[in-house]
N, C-alpha and C positions, 0 to 999 in steps of 0.2 A: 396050760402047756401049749407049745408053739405046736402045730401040725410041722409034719415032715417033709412034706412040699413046700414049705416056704421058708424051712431054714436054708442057710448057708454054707455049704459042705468043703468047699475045697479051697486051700489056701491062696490060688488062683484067684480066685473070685472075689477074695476077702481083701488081694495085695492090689485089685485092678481096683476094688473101691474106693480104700482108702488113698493111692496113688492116686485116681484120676477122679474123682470123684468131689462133691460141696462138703465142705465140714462146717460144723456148728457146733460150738463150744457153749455148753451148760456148766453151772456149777457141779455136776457130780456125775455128768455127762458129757461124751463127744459123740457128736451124730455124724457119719460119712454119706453120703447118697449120691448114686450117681446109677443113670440110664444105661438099660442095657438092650435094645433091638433084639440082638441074637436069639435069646433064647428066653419069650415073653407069653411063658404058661403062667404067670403069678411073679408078686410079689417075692425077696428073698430077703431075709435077714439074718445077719451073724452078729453074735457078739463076742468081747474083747474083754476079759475079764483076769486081769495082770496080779501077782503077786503084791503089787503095792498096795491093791484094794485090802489085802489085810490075810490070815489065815485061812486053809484050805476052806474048812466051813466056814465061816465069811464069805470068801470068793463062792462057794455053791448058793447058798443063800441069793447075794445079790444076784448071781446067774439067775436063779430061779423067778426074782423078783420081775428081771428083766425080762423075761419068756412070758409071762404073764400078760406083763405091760404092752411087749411088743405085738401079743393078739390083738389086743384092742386098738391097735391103727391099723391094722391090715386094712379096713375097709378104705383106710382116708390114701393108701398108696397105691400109687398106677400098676400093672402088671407088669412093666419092665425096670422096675425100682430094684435098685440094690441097697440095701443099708446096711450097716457094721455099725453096733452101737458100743462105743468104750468106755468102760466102768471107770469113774475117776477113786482116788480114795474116800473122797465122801461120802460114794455112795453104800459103802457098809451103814452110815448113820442112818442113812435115807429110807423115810419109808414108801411104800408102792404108791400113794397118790400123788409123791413129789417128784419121784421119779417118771411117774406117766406123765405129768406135766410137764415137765423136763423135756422127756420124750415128742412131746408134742409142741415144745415151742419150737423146739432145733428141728423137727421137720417141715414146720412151717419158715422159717427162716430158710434151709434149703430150697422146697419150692419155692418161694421167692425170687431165688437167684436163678434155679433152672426154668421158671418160668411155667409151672407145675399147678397142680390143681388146685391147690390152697396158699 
């Protein structure tokens, strides 16, 4: 489970990421990231988890996969990281090692572009 200091609460937060923010497109993933100064107690991440990915359980499932997953990078992001990660519809098939990878190329492709740790 994601701690609660590091999710992503308010739709604010979620529409300045994906608006202003790097995106990196995976197969059953889109990764948004983008720096935020303001307010750099940790790391935040929200996710995006649409109807298209498939029925209500389905859509929890993958949520859950993803909370998982997105623990295990917490160490590899800066404190002032924002990411919003979007559930594609594959990701119903996907299982958690393909989606941490996943997870993990599209942030490394981000920093890349933001010039970021990895």
């Amino acid at each position: 489970m994601l701690p609660a200091k590091y999710r992503m609460t308010r739709s604010t937060e979620f529409g300045a990421t994906v608006k202003h923010g790097v995106r990196a497109a995976q197969p059953d993933l889109v990764v948004h990231v983008r720096r935020d100064d303001t307010d750099a107690e940790g790391p935040r991440i929200g996710l995006v988890v649409s109807k298209s990915v498939g029925t209500a359980v389905q859509r929890h499932r993958v949520a859950r996969q993803l909370r998982h997953v997105a623990r295990s990078v917490l160490a590899d992001l800066d404190p002032e990281e924002r990411v919003v990660i979007r559930a594609l519809p594959g990701s119903r098939r996907a299982v958690s090692s393909r989606l941490e990878q996943e997870l993990r190329a599209g942030l490394r492709r981000t920093h890349d572009v933001l010039g970021g740790r990895r």
